[in-house]
PATORBA-423560 format. One record per residue (C-alpha): x, y, z; residue number from 1. Coordinates in nm, 4 decimals, padded with zeros to 6 digits. Layout:
<pts>
+----------+----------+----------+-----+
|       px |       py |       pz | pos |
+----------+----------+----------+-----+
|        X |        Y |        Z | NUM |
...
+----------+----------+----------+-----+
</pts>
This chain:
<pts>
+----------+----------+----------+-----+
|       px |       py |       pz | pos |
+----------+----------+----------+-----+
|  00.0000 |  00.0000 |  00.0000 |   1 |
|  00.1151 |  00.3869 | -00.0734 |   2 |
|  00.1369 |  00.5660 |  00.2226 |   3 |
| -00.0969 |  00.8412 |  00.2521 |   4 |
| -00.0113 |  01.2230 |  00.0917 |   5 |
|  00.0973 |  01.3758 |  00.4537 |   6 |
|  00.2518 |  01.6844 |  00.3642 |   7 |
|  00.0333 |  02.0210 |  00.4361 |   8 |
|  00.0509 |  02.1834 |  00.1334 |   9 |
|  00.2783 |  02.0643 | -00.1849 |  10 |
|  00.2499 |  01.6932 | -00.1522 |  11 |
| -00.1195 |  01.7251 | -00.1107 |  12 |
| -00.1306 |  01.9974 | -00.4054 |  13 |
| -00.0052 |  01.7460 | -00.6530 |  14 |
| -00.2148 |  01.4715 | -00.5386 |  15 |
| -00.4915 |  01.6646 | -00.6411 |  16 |
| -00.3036 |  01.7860 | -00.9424 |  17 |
| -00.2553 |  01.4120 | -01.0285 |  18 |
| -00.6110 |  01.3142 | -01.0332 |  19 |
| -00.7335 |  01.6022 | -01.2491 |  20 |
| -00.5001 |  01.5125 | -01.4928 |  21 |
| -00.5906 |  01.1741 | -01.4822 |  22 |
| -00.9575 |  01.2402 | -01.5092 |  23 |
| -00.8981 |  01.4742 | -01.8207 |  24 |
| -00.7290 |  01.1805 | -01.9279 |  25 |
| -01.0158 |  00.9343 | -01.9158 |  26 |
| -01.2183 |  00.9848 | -02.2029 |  27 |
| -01.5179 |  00.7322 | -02.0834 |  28 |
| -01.7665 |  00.7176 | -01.8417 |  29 |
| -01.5691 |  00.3745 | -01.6980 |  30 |
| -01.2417 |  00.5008 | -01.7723 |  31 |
| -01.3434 |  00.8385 | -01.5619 |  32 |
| -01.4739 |  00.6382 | -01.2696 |  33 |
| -01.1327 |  00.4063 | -01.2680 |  34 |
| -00.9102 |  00.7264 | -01.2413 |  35 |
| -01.1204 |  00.8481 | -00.9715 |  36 |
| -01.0988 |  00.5725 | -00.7796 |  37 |
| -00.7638 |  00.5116 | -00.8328 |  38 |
| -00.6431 |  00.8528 | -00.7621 |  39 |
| -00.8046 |  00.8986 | -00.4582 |  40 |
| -00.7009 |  00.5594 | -00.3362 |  41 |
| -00.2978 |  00.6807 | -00.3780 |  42 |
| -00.3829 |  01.0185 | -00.2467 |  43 |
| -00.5435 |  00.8605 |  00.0834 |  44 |
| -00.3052 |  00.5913 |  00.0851 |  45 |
| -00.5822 |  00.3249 |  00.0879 |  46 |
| -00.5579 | -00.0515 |  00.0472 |  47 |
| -00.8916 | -00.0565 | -00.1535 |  48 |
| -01.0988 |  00.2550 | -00.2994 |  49 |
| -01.4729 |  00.2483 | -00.4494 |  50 |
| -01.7029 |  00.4770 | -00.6768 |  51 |
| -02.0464 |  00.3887 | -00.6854 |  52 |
| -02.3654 |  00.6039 | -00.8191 |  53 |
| -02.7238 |  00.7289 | -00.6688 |  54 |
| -02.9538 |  00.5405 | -00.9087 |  55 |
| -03.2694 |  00.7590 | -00.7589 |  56 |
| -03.5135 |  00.5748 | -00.9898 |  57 |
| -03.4104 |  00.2079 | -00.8388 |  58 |
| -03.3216 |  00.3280 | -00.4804 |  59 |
| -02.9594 |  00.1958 | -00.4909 |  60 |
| -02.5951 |  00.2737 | -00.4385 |  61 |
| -02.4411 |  00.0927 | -00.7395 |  62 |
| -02.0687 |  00.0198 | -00.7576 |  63 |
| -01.9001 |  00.1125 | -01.0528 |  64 |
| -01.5352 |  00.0016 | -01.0027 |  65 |
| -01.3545 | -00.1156 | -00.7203 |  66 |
| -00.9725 | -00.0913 | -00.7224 |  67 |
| -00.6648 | -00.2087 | -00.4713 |  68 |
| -00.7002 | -00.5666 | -00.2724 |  69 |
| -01.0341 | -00.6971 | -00.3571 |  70 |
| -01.2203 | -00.8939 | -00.0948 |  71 |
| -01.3987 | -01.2108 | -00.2046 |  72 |
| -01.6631 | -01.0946 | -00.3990 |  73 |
| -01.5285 | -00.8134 | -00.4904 |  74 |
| -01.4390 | -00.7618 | -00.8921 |  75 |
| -01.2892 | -00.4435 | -01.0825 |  76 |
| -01.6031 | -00.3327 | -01.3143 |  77 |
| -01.9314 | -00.5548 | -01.1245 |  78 |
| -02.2177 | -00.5769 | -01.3470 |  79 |
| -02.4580 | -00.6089 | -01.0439 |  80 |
| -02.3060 | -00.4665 | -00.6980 |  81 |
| -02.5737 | -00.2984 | -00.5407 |  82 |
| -02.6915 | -00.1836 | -00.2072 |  83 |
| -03.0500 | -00.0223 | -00.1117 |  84 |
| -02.9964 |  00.3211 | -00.0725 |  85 |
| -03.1924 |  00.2898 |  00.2675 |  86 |
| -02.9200 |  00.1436 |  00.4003 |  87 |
| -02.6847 |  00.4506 |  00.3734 |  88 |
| -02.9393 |  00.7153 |  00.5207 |  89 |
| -02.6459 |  01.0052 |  00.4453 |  90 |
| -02.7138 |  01.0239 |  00.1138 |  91 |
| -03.0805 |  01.0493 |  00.1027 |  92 |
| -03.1016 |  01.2485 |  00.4804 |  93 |
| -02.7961 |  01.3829 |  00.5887 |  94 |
| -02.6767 |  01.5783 |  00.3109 |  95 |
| -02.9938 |  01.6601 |  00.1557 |  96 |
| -03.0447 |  01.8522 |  00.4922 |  97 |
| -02.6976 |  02.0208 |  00.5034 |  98 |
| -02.7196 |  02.1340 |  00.1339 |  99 |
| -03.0696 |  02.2541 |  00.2021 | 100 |
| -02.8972 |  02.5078 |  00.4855 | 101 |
| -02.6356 |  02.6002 |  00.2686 | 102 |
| -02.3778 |  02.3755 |  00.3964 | 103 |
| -02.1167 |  02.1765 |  00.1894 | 104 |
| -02.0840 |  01.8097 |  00.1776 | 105 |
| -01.8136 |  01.6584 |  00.3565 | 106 |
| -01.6447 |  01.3625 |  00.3847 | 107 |
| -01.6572 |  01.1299 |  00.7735 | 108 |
| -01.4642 |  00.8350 |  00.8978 | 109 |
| -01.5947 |  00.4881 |  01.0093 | 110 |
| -01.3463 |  00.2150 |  01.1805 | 111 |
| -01.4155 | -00.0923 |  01.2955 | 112 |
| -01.4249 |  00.0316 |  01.6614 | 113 |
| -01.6902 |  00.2833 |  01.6340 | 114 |
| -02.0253 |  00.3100 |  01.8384 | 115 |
| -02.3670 |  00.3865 |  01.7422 | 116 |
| -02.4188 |  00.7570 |  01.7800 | 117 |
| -02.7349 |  00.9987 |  01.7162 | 118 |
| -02.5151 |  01.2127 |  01.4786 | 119 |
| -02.6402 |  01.0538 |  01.1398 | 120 |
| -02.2659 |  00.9710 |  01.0789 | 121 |
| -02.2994 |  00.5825 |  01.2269 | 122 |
| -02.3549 |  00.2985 |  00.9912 | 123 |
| -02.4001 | -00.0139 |  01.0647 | 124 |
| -02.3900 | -00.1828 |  00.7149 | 125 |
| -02.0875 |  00.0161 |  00.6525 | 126 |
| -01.9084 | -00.1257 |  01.0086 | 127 |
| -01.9924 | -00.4738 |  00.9563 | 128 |
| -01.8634 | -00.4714 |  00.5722 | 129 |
| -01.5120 | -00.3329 |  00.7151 | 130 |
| -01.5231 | -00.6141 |  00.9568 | 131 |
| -01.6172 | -00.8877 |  00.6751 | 132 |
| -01.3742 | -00.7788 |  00.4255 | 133 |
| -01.0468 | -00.7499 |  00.7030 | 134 |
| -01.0480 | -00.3784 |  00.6504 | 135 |
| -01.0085 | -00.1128 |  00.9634 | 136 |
| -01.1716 |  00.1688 |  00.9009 | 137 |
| -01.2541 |  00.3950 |  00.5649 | 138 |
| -01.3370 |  00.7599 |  00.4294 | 139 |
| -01.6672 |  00.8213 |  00.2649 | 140 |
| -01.6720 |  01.1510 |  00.0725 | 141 |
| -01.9730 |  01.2407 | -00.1586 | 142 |
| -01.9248 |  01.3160 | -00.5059 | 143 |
| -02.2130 |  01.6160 | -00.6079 | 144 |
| -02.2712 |  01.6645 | -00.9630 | 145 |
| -02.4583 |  02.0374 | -01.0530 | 146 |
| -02.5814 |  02.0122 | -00.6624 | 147 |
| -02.7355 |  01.6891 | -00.6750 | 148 |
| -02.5657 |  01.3908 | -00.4547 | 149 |
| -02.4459 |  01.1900 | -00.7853 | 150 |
| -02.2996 |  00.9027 | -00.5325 | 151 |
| -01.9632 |  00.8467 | -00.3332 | 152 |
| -01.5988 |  00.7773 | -00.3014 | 153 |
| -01.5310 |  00.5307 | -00.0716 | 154 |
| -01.1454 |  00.4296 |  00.0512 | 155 |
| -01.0429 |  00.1767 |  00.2848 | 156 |
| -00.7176 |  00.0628 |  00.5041 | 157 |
| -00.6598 | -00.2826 |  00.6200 | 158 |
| -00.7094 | -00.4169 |  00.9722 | 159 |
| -00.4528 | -00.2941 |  01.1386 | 160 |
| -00.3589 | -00.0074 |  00.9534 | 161 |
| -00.3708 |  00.3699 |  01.1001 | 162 |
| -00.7236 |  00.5321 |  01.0908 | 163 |
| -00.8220 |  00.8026 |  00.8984 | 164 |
| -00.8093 |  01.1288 |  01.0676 | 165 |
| -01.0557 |  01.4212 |  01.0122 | 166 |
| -00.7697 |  01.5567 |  00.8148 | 167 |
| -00.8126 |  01.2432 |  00.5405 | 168 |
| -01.1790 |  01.3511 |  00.5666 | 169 |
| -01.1140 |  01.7246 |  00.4633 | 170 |
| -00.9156 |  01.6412 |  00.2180 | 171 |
| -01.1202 |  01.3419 |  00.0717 | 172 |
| -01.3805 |  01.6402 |  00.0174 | 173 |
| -01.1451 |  01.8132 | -00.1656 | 174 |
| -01.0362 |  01.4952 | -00.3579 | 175 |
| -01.4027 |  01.4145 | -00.4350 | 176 |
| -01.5202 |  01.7187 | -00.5733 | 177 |
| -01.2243 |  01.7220 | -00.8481 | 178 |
| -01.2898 |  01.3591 | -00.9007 | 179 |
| -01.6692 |  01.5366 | -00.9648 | 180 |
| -01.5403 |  01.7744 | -01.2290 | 181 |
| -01.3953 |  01.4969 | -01.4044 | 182 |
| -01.6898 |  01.2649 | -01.4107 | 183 |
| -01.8860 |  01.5810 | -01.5078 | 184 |
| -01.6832 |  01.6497 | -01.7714 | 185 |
| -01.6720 |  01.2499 | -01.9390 | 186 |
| -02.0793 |  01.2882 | -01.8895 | 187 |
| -02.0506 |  01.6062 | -02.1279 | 188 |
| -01.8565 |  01.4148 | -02.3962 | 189 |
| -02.0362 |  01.1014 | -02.3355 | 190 |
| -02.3494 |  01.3060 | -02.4727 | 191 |
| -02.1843 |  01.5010 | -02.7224 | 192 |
| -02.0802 |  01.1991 | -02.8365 | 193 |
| -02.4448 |  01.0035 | -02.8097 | 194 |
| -02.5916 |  01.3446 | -03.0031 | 195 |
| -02.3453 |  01.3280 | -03.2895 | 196 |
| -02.4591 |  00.9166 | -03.3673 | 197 |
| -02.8092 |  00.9259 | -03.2931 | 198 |
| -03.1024 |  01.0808 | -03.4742 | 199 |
| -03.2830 |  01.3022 | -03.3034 | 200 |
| -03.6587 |  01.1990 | -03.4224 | 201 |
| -03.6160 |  00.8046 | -03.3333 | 202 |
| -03.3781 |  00.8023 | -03.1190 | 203 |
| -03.1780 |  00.5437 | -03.3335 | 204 |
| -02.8337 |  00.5494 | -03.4426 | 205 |
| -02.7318 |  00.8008 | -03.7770 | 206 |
| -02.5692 |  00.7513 | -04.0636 | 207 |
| -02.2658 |  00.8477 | -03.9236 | 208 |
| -02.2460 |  00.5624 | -03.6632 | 209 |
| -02.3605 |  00.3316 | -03.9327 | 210 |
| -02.0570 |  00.3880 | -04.1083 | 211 |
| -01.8612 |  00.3500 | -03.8526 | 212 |
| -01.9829 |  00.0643 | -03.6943 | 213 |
| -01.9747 | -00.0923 | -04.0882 | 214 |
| -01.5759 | -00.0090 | -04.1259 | 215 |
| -01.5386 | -00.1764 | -03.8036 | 216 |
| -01.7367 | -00.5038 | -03.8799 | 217 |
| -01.5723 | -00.5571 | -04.2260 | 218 |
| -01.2026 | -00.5556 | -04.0576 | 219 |
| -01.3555 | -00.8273 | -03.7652 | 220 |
| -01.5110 | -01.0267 | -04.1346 | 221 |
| -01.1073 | -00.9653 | -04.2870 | 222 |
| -00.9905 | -01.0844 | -03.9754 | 223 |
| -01.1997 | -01.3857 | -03.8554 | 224 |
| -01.4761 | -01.4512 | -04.1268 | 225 |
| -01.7785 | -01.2405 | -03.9085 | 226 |
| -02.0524 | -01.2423 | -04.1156 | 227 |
| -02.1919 | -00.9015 | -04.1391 | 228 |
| -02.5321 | -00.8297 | -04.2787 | 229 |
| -02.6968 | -00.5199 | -04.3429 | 230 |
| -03.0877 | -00.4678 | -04.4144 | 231 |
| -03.1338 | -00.1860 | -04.5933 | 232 |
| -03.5244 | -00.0604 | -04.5599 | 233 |
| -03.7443 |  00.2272 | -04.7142 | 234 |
| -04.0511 |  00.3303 | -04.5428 | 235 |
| -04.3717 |  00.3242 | -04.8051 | 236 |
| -04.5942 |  00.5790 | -04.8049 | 237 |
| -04.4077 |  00.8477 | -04.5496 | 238 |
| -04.4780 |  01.1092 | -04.8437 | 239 |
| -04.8322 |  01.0424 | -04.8530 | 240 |
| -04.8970 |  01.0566 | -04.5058 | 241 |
| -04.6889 |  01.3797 | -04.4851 | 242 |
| -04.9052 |  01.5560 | -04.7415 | 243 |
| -05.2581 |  01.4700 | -04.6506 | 244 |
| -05.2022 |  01.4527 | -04.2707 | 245 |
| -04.9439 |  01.7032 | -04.1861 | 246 |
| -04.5862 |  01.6399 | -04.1155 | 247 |
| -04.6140 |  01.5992 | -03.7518 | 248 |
| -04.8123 |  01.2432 | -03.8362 | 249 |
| -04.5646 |  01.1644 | -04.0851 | 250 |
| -04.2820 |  01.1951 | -03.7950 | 251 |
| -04.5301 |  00.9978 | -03.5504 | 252 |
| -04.4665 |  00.6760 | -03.8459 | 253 |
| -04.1160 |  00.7509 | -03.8500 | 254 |
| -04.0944 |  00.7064 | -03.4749 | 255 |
| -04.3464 |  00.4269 | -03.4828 | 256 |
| -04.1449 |  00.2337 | -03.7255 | 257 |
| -03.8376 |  00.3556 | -03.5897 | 258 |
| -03.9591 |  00.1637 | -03.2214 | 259 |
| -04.0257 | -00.1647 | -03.4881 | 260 |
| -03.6915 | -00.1643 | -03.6006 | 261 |
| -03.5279 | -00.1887 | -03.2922 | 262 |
| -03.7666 | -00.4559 | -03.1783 | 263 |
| -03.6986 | -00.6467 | -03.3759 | 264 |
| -03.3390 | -00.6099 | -03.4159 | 265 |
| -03.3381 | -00.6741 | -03.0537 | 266 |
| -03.3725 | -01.0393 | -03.1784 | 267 |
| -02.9759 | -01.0243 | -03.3303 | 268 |
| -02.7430 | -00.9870 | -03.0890 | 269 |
| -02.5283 | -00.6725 | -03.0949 | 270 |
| -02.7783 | -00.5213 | -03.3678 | 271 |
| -02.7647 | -00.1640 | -03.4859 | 272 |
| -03.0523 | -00.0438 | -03.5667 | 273 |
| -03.0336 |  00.3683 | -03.7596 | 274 |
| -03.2114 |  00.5872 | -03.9491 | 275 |
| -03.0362 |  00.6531 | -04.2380 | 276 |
| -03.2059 |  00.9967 | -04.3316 | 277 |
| -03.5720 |  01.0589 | -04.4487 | 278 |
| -03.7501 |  00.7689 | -04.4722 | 279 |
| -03.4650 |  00.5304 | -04.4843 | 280 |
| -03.3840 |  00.2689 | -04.2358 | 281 |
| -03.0777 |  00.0151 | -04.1508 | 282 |
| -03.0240 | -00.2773 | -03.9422 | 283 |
| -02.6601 | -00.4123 | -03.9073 | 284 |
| -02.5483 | -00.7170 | -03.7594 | 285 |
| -02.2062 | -00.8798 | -03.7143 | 286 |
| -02.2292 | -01.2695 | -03.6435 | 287 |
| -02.5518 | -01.3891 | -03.6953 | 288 |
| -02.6118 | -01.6015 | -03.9765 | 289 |
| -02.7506 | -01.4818 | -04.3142 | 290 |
| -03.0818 | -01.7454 | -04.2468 | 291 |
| -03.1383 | -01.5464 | -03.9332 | 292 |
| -03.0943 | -01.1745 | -04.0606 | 293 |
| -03.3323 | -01.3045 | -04.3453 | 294 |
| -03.5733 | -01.3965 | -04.0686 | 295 |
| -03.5592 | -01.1401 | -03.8669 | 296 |
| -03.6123 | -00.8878 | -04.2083 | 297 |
| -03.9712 | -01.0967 | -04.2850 | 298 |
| -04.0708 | -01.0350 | -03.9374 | 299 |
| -04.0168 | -00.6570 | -03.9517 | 300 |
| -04.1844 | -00.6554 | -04.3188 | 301 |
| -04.4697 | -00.8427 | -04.1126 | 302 |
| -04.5182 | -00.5898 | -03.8799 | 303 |
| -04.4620 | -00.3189 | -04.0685 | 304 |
| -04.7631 | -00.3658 | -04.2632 | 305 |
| -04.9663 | -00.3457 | -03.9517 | 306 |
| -04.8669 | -00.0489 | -03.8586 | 307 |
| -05.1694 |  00.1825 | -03.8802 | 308 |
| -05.0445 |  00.4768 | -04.0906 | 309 |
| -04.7748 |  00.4192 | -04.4009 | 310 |
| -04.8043 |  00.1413 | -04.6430 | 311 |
| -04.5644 | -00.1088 | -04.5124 | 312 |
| -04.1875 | -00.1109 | -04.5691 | 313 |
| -03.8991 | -00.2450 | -04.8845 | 314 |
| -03.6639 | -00.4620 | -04.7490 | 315 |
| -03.3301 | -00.5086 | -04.8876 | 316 |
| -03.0728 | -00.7606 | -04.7526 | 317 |
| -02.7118 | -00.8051 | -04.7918 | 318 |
| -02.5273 | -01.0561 | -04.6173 | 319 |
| -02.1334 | -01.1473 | -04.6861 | 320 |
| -02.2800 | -01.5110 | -04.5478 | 321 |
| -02.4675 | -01.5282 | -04.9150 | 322 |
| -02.3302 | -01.5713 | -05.2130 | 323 |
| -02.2107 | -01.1911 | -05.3015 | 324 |
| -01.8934 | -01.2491 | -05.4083 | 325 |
| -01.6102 | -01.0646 | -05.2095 | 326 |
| -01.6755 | -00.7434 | -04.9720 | 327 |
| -01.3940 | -00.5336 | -04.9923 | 328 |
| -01.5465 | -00.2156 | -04.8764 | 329 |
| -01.8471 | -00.0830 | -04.6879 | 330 |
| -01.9439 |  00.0735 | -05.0041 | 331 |
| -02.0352 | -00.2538 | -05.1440 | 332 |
| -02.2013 | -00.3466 | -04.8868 | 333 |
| -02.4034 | -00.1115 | -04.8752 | 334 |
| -02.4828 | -00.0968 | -05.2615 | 335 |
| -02.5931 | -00.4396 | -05.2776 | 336 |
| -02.8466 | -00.3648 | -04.9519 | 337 |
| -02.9541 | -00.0748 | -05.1330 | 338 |
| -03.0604 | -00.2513 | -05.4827 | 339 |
| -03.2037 | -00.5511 | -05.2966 | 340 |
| -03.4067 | -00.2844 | -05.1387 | 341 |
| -03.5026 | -00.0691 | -05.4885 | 342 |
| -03.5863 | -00.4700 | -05.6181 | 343 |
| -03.8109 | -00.4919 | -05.3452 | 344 |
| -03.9530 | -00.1630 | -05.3814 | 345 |
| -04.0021 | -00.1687 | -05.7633 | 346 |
| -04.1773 | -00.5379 | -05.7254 | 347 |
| -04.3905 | -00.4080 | -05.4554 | 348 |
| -04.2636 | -00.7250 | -05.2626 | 349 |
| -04.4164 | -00.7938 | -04.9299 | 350 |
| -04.1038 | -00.9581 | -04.8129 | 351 |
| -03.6836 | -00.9152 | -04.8299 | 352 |
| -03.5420 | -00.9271 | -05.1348 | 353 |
| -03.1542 | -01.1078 | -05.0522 | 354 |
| -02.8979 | -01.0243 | -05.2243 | 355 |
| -02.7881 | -01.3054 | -05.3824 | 356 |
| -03.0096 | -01.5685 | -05.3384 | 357 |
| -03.1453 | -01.5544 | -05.6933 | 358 |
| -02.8731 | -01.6709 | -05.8630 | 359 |
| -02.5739 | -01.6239 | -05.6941 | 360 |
| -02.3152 | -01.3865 | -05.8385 | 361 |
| -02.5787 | -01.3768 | -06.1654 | 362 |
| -02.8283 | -01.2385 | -05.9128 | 363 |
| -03.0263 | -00.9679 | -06.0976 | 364 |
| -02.9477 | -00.7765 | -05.7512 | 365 |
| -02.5668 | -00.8216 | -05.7916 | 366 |
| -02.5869 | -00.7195 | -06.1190 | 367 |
| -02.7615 | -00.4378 | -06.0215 | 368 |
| -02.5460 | -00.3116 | -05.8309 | 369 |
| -02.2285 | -00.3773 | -05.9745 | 370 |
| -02.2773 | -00.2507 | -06.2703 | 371 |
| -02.0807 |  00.0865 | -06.3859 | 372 |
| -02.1826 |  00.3942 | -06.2835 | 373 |
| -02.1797 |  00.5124 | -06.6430 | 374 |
| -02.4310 |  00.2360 | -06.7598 | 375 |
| -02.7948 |  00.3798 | -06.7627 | 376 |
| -03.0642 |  00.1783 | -06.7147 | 377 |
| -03.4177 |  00.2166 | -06.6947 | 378 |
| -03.3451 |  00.0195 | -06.3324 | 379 |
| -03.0456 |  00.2273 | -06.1983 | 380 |
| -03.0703 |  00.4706 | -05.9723 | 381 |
| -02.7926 |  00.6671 | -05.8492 | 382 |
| -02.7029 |  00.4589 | -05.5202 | 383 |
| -02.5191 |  00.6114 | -05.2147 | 384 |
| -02.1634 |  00.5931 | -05.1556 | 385 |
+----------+----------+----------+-----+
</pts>
């Protein structure tokens, strides 16, 4: 174990100077939560440190990372460590009621040797965890995002170690709330990052994290034969709706079709399902099989043309687990998907037309799409790039 930052003023100062560089570092939510943790942990000189988060709407503490000697139990990321917020009355009572006064949150000290008290400090759970896991004592300090108690850092010493001090506590306070404006910041790009790939009708991905998800499926199919399918899909009747009924309807069948997709693309594992622009849709897939992408396609066809306003959906399907010949580039891809989907359209087909399944590589759909741009054709149109 590091010993703990004892110094009054420089050794302390770049502590703290260390953990904001390592949370502007940390350029995801998990990454930002490990350097806090971390950092903290060294700057206390603690055996093990925690972050967990104030999930109001399920009235629970959940740990996000744990970090140091793990107890049994205990893992770096959990998927499901969780604690009833009941059980750790500070968050929902004690500092609610000092912030309401105008106070500040502040970090306190447990050990293994303290008594139950009337302060609100005292916690049971907390004690008998310390004593379960061969730890001594720990530092709690709050973490407050924009005012609101966004959850906790928690650091521990072993049995046997010194105890915290009210000194650790102050200056766990001060730790915590630059751990905050780290975490804050990662929660800023996180969603400048979630606006730039989604669509802001539907809520589904854009065409912008289309392509990039596409780029990085066809180097995992270079690398390891993935098969990656994409079902290309145009919305009939969008233009209809929006000129007798208003455009506000026509986005209420966007969205309604748009909750369809990712239905049933739920069904594929690891499915993307995007709005491509206008009234075109995608679902991409790496690693299920062609047969099941097909199946999946008929289903959303299916209930597509239940769907109370529009006039059902074109479904296009290209899969490099058909016979398509070789898929060099997303481009490709995506051509074949998009004439499969024109084929459909054209033939007023109530199910997927595959790429490739009429014919192989003689496929009127192949054909279709890999023919020169310069040919015309009363059956070209000018497909995207």
């Amino acid at each position: 174990m590091r010993g703990p930052v004892t110094g009054d003023g420089d050794d302390r100062l770049r502590a703290v100077v260390a953990l904001a560089q390592a949370m502007a570092a940390a350029h995801t939510p998990r990454a930002s939560v490990r350097a806090a943790a971390d950092g903290v942990r060294a700057a206390l000189g603690g055996s093990f440190a925690a972050v967990s988060a104030w999930e109001r709407e399920l009235g629970r503490l959940k740990v996000l990372v744990n970090v140091g000697e793990l107890a049994d139990g205990e893992v770096t990321f959990p998927e499901d460590e969780s604690y009833p917020v009941h059980e750790f009355p500070e968050i929902v009572g004690f500092l609610h009621e000092q912030w309401a006064e105008g106070g500040q949150p502040n970090a306190w000290v447990e050990t293994v040797a303290d008594e139950p008290s009337h302060d609100g400090r005292y916690n049971h759970q907390r004690v008998a965890a310390l004593r379960r896991r061969g730890r001594g004592c720990c530092v709690v300090a709050p973490i407050v995002l924009h005012g609101r108690a966004w959850g906790e850092v928690y650091v521990a010493r072993s049995a046997g170690e010194p105890a915290f001090t009210r000194a650790d506590a102050d200056f766990a306070t001060v730790l915590a709330a630059v751990a905050a404006a780290g975490i804050a910041q990662t929660e800023r790009l996180a969603e400048a990052r979630r606006l730039a790939f989604t669509d802001a009708l539907t809520g589904l991905a854009n065409r912008r994290a289309v392509d990039m998800r596409l780029d990085e499926a066809l180097e995992r199919h270079r690398r390891d034969g993935a098969v990656v399918s994409l079902v290309v899909c145009d919305l009939n009747g969008l233009k209809r709706v929006n000129d007798s009924c208003g455009h506000a309807v026509g986005d209420r069948l966007l969205e309604r079709f748009g909750s369809v997709l990712s239905l049933c693309g739920a069904i594929l594992p690891g499915a993307l399902a995007a709005r491509l622009g206008g009234d075109e849709f995608c679902l991409l897939t790496v690693g299920p099989s062609a047969d099941e992408v097909t199946k999946v396609a008929g289903e959303l066809c299916d209930r597509a043309a239940e769907l109370e306003l529009g006039e059902g959906v074109a479904v296009g399907v290209a899969s490099t687990g058909d016979p398509i010949g070789p898929v060099r580039s997303a481009r490709r891809l995506f051509r074949l998907a998009d004439a499969a989907q024109y084929r459909a359209k054209g033939s007023g087909s109530r199910g997927p037309v595959v790429a490739g399944r009429d014919g192989g590589t003689d496929d009127p759909v192949i054909r279709l799409a890999d023919a020169p741009e310069r040919t015309s054709s009363r059956e070209r149109r000018r497909f995207r790039r």
